[in-house]
N, C-alpha and C positions, 0 to 999 in steps of 0.2 A: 504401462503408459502407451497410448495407440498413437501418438505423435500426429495425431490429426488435428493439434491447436490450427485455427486459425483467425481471419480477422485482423482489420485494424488497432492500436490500442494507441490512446494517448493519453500522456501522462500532464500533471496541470502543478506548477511552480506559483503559489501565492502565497502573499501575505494574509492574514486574518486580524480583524479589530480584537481586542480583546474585551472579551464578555458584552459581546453585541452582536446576535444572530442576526439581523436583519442587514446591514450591510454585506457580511460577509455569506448569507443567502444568495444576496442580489449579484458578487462576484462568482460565485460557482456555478449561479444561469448564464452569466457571461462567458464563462469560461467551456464550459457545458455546450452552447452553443458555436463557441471559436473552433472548439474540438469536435463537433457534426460537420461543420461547411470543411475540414480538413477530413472527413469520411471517414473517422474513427468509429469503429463499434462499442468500444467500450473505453471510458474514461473513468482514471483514478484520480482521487483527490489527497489531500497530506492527511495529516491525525488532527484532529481536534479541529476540522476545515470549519465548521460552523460558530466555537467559540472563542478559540483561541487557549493557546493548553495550560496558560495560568492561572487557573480559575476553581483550585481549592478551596479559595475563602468565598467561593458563590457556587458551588456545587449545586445546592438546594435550589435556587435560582435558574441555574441552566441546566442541569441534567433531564432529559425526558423519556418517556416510553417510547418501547417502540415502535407507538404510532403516535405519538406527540407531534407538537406542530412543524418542529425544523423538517422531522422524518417524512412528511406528509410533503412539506416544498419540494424535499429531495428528489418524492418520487414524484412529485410534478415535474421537473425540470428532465427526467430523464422519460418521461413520457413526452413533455413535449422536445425532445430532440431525437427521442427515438433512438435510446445509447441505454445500453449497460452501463451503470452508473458506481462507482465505489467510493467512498467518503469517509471519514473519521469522524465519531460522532462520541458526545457522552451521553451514557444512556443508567436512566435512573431504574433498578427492576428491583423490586423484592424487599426496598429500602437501601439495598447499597445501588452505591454509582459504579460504573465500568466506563473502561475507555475501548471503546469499540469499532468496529469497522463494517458497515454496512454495505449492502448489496443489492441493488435495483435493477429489473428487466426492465427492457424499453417499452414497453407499455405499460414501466409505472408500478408491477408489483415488487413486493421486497423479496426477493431469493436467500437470503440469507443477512445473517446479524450475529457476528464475532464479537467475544469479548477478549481482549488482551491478555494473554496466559503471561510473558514475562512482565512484571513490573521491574522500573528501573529505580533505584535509590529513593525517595520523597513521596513516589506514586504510591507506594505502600503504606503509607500514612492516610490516601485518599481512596484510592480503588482497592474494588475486590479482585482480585485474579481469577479469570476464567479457567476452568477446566475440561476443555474440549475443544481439538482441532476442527475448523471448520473447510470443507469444501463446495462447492456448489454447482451442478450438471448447467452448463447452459450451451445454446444453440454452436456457441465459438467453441467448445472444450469445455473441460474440467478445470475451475478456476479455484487455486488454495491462498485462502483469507489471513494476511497476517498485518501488525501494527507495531512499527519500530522495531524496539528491543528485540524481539521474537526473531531478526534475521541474525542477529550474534549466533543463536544457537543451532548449528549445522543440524544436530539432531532432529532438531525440531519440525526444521523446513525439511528434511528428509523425509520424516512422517509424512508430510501433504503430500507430498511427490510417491509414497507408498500409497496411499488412497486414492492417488491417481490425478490429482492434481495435474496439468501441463504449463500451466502457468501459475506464479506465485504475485499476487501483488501484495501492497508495503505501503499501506499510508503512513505516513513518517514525520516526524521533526526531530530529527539529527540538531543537536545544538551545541554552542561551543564557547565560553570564556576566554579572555587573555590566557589566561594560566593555561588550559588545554591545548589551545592554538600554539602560544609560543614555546610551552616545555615538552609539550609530550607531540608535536604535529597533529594533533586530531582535526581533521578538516573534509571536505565535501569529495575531492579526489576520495578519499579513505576509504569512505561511505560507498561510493562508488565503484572501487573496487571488493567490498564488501558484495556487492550486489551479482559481479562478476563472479566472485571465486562459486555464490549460492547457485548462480545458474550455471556454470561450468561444473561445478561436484557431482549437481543431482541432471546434467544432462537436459536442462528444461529453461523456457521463461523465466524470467524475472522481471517486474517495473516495479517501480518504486517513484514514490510521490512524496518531495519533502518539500518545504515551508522556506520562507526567505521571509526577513523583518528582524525584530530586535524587541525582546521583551523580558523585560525584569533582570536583565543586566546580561546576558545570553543572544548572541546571534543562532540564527538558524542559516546551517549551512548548503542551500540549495544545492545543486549540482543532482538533481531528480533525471531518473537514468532507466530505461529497456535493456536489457541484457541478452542477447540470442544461448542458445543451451553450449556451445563454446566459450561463454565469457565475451564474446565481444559485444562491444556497444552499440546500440542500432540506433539508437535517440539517447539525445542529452540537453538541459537546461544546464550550464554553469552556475548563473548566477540570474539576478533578477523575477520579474513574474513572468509568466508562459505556459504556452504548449507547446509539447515536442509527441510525434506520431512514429510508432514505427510497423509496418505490415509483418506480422507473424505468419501469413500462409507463404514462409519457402520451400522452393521445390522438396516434393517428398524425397525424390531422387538423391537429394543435396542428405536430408536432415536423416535418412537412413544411412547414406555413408559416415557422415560422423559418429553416427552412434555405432558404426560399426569400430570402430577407431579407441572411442570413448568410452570405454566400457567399466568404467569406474566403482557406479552401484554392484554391477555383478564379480566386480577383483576386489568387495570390501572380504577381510578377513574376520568381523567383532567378534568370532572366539576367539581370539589372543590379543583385543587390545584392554585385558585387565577390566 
């Protein structure tokens, strides 16, 4: 890892209509643009920004390629903002659907198009599981592609951080029941410390972009959060819709002392953990 991330990054806290691209197009250019006049270079969006993630029983209806029309607005809007652009998209390829996470230069081209490796419960009934990490060289850093579930598994996110990854993003919708909320505290704090423990393990970036609304009986739990390679927090949305910025170019001075400190990946011992 050369610890030369840099760059602005903001993270975007929205609600989505469900199974109606064209509204919630029109708030990702809104938003798109709130996050350029705050001089982000690169803006994250949650999972499923464009459909909204309940939308099994219309898969065939909204799923598209990956130059389909929503993919084509995407990379309009991040051409005309002139941002690296990252988004939650369902993408139809081969005849199965995936739940994806795309990836746009500012001028508009696609750099990359992840498909979701961890499925969660029900998604395995609708998506295929991807099998392969994606990262992406861009002019900021080496940026590693992930969606939801995928930040549970340390392993995983370690992986991108070995291919050189410096930042990891996370389009997301964390969601949550009564039952979850009041027996077990699963909540947006959680999530957010979740995000912390991944950028403090592997020593790097973390953002993460999750969802706020209420669909199918299920709140999403905002609280979409930047993580500095210490765990701490640089930007935070609690609750509601927004954007939240945080500047990842700190002094190099700073981010070599810690990693001198932090030496975590190189004190792992996995001969002897079984």
């Amino acid at each position: 890892m050369s610890g030369d991330i840099r760059g602005r990054v903001a993270i975007v806290q929205m609600d989505c209509v469900l199974g109606e691209t064209q509204p919630n197009l029109e708030k990702i250019g809104h938003f798109a643009e709130a996050a350029g006049r705050l001089g982000a270079n690169l803006v994250v969006f949650p999972e499923c920004a464009t459909t909204g993630y309940f939308v099994a029983d219309r898969l065939s209806a909204l799923a598209e390629p990956a130059d389909g029309p929503s993919l084509r607005a995407l990379s309009e809007i991040a051409r005309a903002n002139r941002l690296y652009l990252a988004a939650g998209v369902v993408i139809e390829e081969g005849g199965r659907y995936f739940d994806s996470q795309v990836l746009f230069g500012p001028d508009g081209t696609r750099l990359a198009l992840y498909h979701k490796v961890h499925l969660f419960s029900a998604e395995r009934d609708t998506y295929a599981a991807g099998d392969r990490p994606v990262v992406a060289e861009t002019a900021l850093g080496t940026i590693g592609l992930s969606v939801c579930y995928d930040l549970i598994f340390g392993d995983y996110i370690r992986g991108l951080i070995g291919r050189g990854a410096e930042l990891v993003i996370n389009s997301t919708n964390w969601i949550a029941d009564a039952y979850q909320r009041e027996v077990w505290g699963w909540s947006g704090p959680t999530t957010q410390g979740l995000v912390a423990t991944r950028a403090l393990e592997n020593v790097a970036f973390v953002a993460m972009a999750n969802r706020v609304g209420h669909e199918m009986g299920f709140d999403s739990l905002g609280h979409s959060c930047i993580a500095a390679p210490s765990g701490k927090l640089l930007a935070s949305i609690p609750a509601g819709e927004g954007v939240a910025v945080a500047d990842l170019g700190l002094p190099q001075e700073d981010l070599e002392r810690w990693r001198s400190i932090a030496t975590y990946r190189s004190d792992r011992r996995p001969e002897v953990y079984g």
